[in-house]
MIGU-381192 format. One record per residue (C-alpha): residue number from 0; residue in one letter; x, y, z. Coordinates in nm, 2 decimals. Each point is the difference from the previous one (the first is absolute). Layout:
residues N
+-----+---+--------+--------+--------+
|   k | r |     xx |     yy |     zz |
+-----+---+--------+--------+--------+
| NUM | a |      X |      Y |      Z |
...
+-----+---+--------+--------+--------+
end
This chain:
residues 303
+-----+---+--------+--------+--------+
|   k | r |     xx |     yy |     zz |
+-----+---+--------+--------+--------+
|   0 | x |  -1.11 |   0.81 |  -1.32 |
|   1 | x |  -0.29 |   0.24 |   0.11 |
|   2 | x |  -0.26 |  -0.15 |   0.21 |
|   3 | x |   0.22 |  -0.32 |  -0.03 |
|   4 | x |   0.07 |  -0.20 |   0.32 |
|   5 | x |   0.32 |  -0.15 |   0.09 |
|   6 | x |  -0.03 |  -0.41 |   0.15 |
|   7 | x |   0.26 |  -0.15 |  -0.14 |
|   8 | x |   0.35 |   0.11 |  -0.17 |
|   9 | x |  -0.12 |  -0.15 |  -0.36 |
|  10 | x |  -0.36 |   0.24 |  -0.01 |
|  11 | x |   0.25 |   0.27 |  -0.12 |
|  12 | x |   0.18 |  -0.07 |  -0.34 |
|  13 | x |   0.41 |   0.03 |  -0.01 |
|  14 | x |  -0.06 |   0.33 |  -0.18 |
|  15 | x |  -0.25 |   0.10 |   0.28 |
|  16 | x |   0.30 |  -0.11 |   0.25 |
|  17 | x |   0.24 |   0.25 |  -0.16 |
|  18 | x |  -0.25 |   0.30 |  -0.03 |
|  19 | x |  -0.07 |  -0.06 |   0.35 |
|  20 | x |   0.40 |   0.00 |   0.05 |
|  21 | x |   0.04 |   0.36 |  -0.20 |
|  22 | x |  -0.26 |   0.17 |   0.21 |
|  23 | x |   0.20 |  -0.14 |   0.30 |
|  24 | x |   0.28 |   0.15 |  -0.13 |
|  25 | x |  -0.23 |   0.32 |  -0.05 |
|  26 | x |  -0.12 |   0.03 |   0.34 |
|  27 | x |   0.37 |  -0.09 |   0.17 |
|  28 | x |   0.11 |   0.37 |  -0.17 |
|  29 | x |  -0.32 |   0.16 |   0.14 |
|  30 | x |  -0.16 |  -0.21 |   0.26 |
|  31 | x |  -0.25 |   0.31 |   0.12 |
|  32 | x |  -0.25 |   0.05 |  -0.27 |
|  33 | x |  -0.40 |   0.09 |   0.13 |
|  34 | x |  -0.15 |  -0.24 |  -0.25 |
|  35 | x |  -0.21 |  -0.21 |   0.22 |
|  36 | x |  -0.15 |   0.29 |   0.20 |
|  37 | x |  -0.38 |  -0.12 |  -0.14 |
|  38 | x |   0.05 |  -0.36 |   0.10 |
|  39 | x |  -0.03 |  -0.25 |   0.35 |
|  40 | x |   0.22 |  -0.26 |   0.00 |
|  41 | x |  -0.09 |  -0.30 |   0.26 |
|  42 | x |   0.26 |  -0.25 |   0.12 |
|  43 | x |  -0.15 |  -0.32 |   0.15 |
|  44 | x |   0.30 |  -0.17 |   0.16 |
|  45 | x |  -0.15 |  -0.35 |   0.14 |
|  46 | x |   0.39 |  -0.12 |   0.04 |
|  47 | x |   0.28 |   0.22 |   0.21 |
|  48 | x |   0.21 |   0.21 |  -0.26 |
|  49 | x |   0.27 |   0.32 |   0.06 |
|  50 | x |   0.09 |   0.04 |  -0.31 |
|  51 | x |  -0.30 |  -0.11 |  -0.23 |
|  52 | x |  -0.21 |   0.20 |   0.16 |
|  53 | x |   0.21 |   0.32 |   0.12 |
|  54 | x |   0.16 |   0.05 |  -0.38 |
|  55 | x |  -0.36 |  -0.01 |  -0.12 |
|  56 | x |  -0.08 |   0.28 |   0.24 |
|  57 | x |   0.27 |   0.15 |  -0.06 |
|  58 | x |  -0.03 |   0.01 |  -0.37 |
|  59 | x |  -0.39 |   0.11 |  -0.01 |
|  60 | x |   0.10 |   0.29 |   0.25 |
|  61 | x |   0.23 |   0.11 |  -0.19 |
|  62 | x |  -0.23 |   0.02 |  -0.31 |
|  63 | x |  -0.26 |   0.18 |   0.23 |
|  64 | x |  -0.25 |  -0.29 |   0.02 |
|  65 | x |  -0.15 |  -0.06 |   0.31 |
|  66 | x |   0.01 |  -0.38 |   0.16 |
|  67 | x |  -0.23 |  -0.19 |   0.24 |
|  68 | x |   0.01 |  -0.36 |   0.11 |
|  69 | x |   0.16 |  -0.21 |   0.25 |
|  70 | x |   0.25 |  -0.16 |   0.08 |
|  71 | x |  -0.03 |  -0.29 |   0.23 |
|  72 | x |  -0.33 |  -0.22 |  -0.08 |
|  73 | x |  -0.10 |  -0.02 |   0.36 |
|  74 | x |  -0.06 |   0.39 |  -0.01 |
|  75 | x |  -0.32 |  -0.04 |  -0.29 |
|  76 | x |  -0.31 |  -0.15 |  -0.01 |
|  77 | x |   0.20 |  -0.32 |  -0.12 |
|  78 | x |   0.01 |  -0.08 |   0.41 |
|  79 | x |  -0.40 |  -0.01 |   0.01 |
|  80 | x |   0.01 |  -0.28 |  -0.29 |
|  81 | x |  -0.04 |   0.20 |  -0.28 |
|  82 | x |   0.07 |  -0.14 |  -0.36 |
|  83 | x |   0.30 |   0.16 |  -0.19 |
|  84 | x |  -0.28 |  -0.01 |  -0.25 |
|  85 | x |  -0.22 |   0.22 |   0.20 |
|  86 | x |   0.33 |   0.23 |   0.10 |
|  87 | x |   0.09 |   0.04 |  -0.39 |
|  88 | x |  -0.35 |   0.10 |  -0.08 |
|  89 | x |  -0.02 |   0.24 |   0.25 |
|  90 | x |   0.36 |   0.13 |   0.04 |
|  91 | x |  -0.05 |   0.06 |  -0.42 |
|  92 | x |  -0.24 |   0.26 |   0.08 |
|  93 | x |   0.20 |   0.25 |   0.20 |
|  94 | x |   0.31 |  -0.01 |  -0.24 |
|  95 | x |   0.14 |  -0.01 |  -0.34 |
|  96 | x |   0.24 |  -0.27 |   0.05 |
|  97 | x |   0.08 |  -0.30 |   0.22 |
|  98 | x |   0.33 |  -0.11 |   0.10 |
|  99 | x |  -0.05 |  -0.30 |   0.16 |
| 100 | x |   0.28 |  -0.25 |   0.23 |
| 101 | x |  -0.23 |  -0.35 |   0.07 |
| 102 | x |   0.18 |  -0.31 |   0.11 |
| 103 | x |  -0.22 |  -0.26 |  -0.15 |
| 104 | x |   0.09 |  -0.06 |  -0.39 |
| 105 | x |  -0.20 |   0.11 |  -0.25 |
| 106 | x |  -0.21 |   0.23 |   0.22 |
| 107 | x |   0.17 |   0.28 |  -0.24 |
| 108 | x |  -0.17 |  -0.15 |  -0.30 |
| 109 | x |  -0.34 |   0.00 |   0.14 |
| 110 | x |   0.02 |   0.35 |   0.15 |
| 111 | x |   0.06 |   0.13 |  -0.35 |
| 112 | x |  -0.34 |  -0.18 |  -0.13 |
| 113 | x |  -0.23 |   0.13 |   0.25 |
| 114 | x |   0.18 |   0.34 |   0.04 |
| 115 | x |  -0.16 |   0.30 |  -0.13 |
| 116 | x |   0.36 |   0.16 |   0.01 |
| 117 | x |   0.31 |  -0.12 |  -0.16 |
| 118 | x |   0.25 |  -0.25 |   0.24 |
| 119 | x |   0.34 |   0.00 |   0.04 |
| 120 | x |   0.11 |  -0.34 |   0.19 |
| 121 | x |   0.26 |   0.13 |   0.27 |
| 122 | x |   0.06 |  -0.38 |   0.04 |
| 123 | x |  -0.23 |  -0.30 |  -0.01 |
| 124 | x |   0.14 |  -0.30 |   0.21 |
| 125 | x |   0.31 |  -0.18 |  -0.12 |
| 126 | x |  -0.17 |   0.09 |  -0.36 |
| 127 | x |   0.11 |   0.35 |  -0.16 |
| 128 | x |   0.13 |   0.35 |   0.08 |
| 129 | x |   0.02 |   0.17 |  -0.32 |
| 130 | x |   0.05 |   0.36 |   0.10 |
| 131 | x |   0.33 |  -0.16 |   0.19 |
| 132 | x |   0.07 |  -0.17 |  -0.31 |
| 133 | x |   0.00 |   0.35 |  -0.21 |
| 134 | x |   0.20 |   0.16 |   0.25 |
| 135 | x |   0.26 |  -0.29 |   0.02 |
| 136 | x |  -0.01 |   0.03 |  -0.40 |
| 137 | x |   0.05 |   0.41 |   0.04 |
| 138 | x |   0.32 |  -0.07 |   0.20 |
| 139 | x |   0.16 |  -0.25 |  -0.20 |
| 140 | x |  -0.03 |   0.21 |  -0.32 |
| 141 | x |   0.13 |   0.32 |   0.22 |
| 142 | x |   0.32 |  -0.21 |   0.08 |
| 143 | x |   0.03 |  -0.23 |  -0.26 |
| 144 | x |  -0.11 |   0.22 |  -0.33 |
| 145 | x |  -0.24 |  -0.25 |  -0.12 |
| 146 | x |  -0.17 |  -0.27 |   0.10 |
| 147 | x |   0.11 |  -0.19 |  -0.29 |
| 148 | x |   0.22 |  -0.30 |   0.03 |
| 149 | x |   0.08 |   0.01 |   0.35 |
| 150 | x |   0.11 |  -0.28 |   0.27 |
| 151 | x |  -0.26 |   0.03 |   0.27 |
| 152 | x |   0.03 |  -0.26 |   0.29 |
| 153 | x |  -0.28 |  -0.03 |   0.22 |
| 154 | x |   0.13 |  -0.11 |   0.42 |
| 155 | x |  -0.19 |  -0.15 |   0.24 |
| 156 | x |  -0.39 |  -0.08 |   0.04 |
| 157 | x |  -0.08 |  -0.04 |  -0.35 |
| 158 | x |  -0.29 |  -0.22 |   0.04 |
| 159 | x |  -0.22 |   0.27 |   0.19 |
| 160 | x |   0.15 |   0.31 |  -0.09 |
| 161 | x |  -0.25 |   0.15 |  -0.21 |
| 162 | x |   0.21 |   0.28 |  -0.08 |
| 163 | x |   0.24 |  -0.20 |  -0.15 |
| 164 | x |  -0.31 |  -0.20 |  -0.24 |
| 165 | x |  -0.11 |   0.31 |  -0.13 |
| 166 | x |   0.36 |   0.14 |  -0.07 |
| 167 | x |   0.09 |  -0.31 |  -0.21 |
| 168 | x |  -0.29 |  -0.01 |  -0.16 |
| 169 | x |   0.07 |   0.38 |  -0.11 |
| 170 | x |   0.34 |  -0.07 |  -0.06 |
| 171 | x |  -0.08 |  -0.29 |  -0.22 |
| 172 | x |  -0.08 |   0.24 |  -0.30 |
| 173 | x |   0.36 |   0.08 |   0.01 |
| 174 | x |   0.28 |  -0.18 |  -0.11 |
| 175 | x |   0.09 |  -0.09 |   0.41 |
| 176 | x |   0.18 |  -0.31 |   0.07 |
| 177 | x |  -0.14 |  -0.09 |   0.39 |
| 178 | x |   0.25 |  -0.15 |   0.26 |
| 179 | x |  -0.24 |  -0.13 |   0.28 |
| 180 | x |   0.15 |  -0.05 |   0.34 |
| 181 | x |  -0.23 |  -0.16 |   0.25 |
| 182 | x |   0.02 |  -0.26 |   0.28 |
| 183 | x |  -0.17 |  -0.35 |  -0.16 |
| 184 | x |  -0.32 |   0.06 |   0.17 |
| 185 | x |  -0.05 |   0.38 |  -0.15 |
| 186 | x |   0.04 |  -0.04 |  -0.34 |
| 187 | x |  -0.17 |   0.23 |  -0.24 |
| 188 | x |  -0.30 |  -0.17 |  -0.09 |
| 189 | x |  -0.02 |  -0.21 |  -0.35 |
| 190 | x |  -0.31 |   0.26 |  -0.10 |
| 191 | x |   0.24 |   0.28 |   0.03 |
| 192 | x |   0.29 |  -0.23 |  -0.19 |
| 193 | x |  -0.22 |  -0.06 |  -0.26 |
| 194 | x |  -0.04 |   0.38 |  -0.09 |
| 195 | x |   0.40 |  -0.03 |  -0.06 |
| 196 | x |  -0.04 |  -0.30 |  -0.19 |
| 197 | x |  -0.29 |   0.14 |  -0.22 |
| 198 | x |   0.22 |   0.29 |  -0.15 |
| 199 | x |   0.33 |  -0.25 |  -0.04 |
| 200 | x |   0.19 |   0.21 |   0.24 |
| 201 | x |   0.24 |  -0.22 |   0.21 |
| 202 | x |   0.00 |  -0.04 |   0.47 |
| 203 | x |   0.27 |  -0.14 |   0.18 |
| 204 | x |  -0.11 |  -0.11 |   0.32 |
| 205 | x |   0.28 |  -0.02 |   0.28 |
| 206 | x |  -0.02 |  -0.04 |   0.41 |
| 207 | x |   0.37 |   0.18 |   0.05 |
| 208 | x |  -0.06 |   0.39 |   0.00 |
| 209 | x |   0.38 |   0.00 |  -0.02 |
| 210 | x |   0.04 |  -0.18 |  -0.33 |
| 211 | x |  -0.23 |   0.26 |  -0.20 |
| 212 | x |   0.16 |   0.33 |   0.10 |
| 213 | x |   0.27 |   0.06 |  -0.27 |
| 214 | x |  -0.23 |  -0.09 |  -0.24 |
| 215 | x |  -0.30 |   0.23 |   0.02 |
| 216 | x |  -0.11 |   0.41 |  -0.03 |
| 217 | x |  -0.32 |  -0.03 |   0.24 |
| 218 | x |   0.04 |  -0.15 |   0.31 |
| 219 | x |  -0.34 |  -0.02 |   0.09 |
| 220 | x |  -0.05 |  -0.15 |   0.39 |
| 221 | x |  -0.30 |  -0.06 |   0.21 |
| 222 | x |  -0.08 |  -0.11 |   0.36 |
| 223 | x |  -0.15 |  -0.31 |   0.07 |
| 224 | x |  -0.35 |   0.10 |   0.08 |
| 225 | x |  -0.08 |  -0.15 |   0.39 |
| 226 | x |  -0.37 |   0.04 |  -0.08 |
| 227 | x |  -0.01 |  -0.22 |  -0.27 |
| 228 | x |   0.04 |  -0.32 |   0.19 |
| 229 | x |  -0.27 |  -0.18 |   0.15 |
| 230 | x |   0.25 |  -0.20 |   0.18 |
| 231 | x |   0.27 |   0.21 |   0.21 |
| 232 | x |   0.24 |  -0.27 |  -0.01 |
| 233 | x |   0.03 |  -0.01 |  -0.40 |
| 234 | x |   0.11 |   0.38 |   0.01 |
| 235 | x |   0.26 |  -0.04 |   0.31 |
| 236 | x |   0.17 |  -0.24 |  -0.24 |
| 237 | x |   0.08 |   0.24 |  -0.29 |
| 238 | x |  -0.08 |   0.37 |   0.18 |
| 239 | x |   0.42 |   0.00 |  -0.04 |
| 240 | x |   0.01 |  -0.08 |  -0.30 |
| 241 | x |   0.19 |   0.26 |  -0.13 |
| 242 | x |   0.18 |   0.26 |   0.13 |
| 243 | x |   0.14 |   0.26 |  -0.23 |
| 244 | x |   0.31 |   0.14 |   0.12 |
| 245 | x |   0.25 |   0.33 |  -0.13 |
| 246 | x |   0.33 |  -0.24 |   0.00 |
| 247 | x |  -0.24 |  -0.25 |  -0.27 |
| 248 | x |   0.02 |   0.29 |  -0.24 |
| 249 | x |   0.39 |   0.00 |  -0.08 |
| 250 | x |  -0.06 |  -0.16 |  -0.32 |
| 251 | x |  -0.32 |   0.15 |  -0.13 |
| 252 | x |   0.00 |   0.17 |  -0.29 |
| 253 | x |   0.04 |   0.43 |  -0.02 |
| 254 | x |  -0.36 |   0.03 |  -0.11 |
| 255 | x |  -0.20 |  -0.28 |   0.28 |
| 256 | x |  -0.27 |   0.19 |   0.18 |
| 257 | x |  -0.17 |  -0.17 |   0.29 |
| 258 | x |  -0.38 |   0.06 |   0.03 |
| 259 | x |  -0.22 |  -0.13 |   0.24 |
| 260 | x |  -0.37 |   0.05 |   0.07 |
| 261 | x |   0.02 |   0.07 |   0.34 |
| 262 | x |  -0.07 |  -0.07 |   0.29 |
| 263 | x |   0.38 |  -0.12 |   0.10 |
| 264 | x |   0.03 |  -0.25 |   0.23 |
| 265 | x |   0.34 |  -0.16 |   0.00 |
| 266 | x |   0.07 |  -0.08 |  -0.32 |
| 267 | x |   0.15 |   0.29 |  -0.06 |
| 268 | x |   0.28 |   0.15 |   0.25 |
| 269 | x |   0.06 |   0.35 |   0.11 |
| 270 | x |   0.35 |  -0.01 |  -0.13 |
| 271 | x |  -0.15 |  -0.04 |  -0.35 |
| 272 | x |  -0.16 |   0.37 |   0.03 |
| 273 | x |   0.28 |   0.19 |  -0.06 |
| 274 | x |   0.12 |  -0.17 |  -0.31 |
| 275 | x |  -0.11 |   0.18 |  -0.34 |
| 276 | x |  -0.15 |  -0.34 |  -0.13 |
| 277 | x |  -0.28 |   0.04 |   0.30 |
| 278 | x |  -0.28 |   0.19 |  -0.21 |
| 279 | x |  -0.33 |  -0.18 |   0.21 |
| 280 | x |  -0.03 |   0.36 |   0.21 |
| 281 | x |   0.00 |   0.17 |  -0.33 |
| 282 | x |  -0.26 |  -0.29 |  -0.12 |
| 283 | x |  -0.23 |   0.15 |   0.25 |
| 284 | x |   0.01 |   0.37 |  -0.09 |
| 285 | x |  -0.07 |  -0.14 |  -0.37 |
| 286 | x |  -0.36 |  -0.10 |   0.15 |
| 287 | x |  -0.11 |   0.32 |   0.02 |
| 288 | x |   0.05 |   0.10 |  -0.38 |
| 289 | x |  -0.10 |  -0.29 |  -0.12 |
| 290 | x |  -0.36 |   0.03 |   0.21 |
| 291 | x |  -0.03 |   0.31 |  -0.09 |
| 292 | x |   0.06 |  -0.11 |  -0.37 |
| 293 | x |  -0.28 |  -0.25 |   0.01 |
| 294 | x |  -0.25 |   0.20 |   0.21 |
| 295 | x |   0.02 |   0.29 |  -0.27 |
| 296 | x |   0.00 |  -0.23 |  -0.29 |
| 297 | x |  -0.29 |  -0.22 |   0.16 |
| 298 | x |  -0.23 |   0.30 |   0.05 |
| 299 | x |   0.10 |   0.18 |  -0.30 |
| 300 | x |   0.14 |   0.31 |   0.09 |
| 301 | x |   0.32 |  -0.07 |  -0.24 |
| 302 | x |   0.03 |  -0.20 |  -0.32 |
+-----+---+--------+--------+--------+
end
């Protein structure tokens, strides 16, 4: 994985995935280890971002790297018209990686060919985000044991969610059996489906949160994402969608976790917080180890 950058969930292998999982695991038992003190990380955050972009931080901080970047677009030369190509070239000379948040898709992808530096995409669009992916799959194995032959179900905006495209897609070399619960007009796209398809793994797709509950170990939800409408009217009708509440848990079964990417909205009530099945705040803190995983294994300072 040295010198290797990180677009999409599918440039690592599965056996990359789980070394990247152990040296999580690693760095969760000794978070403070001055690895990175020779090396500049830059984070180049075109799109707002708390936890992206603070668990990053946090992570090369802790390994004694120092970070430069920015976090709001309008604070860069970006504002006087300059080319993201021109701000990769540039940006690649003062650092030895690039973490980079850019809203447009694909952006991620092209960074990484004219970037002296290795890329990891913090998120591209409604495309991918597959350091959340790794840390999604670093929490199911922690709770669950495996990530074998699991009942995921995936809640609410399916269609833009590119965290939830990148975790299917990682989850799909496992023997997972998807339960998709969207409103009609946020299905999970048929590229996505297709990935299912391809390794003869079986979906369910459902509009009733309810009805999938008892049934599944990984109650993955997500908000539905305001700025992915062009037209504010199409997101007033399903921003309601679902509502995940602590009464709806009654019959789940002993071993349901809910995740969730974060940031809530109102999908998720306050009354859920207290019950053990709520692991999304734990989620969060699993961010930093697994950053911290792929920024030593990405410049080479582990194995």
């Amino acid at each position: 994985m040295k010198n290797k950058s990180l677009v999409s969930i599918n440039d690592f292998s599965p056996e990359e995935h789980i070394r990247i999982l152990e040296l999580a695991g690693i760095f969760e038992n000794r978070p403070k280890q001055r690895i990175l003190e020779d090396y500049v990380i830059a984070t180049l955050f075109f799109e707002p971002s708390t936890r992206t972009r603070l668990s990053f931080e946090s992570a090369a901080t802790r390994l004694g790297a120092q970070v430069i970047g920015f976090s709001d677009a309008t604070s860069s030369s970006v504002r006087k018209g300059e080319s993201l190509r021109d701000t990769i070239l540039t940006v690649s000379n003062y650092c030895d990686l690039i973490v980079m948040r850019h809203p447009r898709e694909g952006s991620a992808r092209f960074a990484s060919e004219v970037a002296r530096v290795p890329i990891i995409n913090a998120g591209d669009g409604a495309n991918q985000h597959p350091t959340q992916t790794l840390l999604d799959m670093y929490s199911i194995r922690k709770t669950q044991g495996s990530l074998d032959n699991l009942n995921i179900a995936f809640v609410g905006d399916l269609k833009y969610g590119r965290t939830v495209h990148s975790l299917v897609m990682a989850l799909c070399h496992y023997n997972t059996t998807f339960h998709l619960v969207s409103p009609l007009e946020l299905k999970l796209p048929s590229a996505v489906k297709l990935h299912i398809k391809e390794r003869n793994l079986t979906y369910h797709q459902y509009t009733d949160l309810q009805e999938v509950i008892p049934t599944v170990d990984i109650l993955y939800m997500t908000r539905i994402q305001k700025e992915r409408f062009s037209d504010p009217l199409d997101y007033e009708k399903v921003k309601m969608a679902y509502v995940l509440q602590n009464s709806m848990l009654i019959n789940a079964k002993p071993n349901l976790r809910i995740l969730h990417p974060l940031p809530r909205v109102n999908e998720i009530t306050t009354d859920v917080d207290d019950n053990p099945k709520a692991y999304y705040f734990t989620q969060a803190l699993n961010g930093v180890f697994i950053r911290q995983a792929l920024l030593a294994a990405i410049l080479g300072v582990v194995d």
